[in-house]
C-alpha positions in Angstrom: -19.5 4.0 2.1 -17.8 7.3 3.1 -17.1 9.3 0.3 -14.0 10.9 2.2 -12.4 7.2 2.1 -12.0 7.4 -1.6 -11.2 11.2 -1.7 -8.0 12.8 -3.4 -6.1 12.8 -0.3 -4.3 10.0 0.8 -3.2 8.4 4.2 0.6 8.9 4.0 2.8 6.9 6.4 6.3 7.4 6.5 8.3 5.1 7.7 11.8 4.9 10.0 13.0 2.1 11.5 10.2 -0.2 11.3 9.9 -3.5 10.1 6.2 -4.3 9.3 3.3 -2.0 8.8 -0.1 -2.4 8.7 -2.2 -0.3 6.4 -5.8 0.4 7.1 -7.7 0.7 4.3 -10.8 0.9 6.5 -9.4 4.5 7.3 -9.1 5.7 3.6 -8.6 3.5 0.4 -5.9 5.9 -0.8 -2.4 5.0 0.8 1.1 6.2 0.7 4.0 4.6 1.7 7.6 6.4 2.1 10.2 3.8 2.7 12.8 4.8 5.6 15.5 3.2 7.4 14.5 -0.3 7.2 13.0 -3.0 5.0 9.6 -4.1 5.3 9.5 -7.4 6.2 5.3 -7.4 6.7 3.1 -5.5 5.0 -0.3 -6.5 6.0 -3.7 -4.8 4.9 -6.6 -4.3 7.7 -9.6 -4.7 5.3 -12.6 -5.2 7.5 -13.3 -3.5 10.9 -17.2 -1.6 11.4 -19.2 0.6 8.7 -16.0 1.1 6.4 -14.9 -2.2 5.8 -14.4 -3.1 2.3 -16.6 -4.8 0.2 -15.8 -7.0 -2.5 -15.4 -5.5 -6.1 -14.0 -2.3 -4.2 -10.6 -0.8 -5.5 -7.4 0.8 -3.3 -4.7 2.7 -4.2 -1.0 2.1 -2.9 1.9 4.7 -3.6 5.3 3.4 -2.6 8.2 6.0 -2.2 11.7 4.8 -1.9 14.0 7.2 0.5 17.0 8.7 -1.0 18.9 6.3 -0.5 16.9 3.4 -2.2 17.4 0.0 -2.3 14.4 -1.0 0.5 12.4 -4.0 0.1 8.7 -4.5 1.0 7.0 -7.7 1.4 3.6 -8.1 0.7 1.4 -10.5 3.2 -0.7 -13.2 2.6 -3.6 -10.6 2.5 -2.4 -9.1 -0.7 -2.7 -11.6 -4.1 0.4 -9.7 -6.2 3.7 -10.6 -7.9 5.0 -7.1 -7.9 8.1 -6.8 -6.5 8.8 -2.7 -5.9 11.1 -0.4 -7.6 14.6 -0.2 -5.6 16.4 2.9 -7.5 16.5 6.2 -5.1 13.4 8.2 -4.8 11.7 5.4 -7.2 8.0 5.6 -7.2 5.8 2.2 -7.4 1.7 2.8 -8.2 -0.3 -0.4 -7.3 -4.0 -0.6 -8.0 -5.6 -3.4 -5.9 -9.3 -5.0 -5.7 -10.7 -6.5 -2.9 -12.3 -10.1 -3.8 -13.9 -10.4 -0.7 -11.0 -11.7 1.3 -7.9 -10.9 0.1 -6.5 -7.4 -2.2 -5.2 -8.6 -6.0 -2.8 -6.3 -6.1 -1.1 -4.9 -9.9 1.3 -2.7 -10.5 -0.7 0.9 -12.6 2.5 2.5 -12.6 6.7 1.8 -11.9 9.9 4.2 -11.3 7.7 7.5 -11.6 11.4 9.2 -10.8 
């Protein structure tokens, strides 16, 4: 595995006025996600595609951001194992550690409301 996938800087996607997002983790295993406009409806995780793919036992890292204003909702797809529901106050910051079983990400919550 790359070592750059795991490194201290994350992939950082900040979002408008879309509904559903895909997150590869196949790009880095560290992800950030700044709410916008919208609610997520889909949040679905790409988890195998060539050298980088994931393997089973291997751990990711999502940061959600709520905007300013708060209050956005994200659902998590059948891809992620979690009961988590994310923090809704403004500027709240959600911390979820997942681990990758082979198929799907089992996703916790490390850390809630960081703000």
């Amino acid at each position: 595995m790359r070592e750059d996938l795991i490194g201290s800087v994350p992939k950082v996607t900040d979002l408008a006025s879309e509904t559903t997002l895909e997150i590869d983790f196949t790009e880095n295993r560290f992800q950030v996600v700044n709410l916008g406009a919208q609610n997520i409806s889909a949040l679905t995780a790409v988890v195998t595609n060539g050298k980088d793919s994931l393997k089973a036992g291997e751990v990711v890292l999502l940061k959600i951001v709520q905007d300013a204003t708060g209050a956005r909702t994200l659902a998590f797809s059948t891809n992620f194992l979690t009961d988590v529901t994310i923090s809704s106050s403004t500027n709240d910051v959600d911390i979820l550690l997942g681990v990758f079983d082979g198929t799907n990400i089992l996703l916790g919550a490390l850390m809630q409301k960081a703000i």
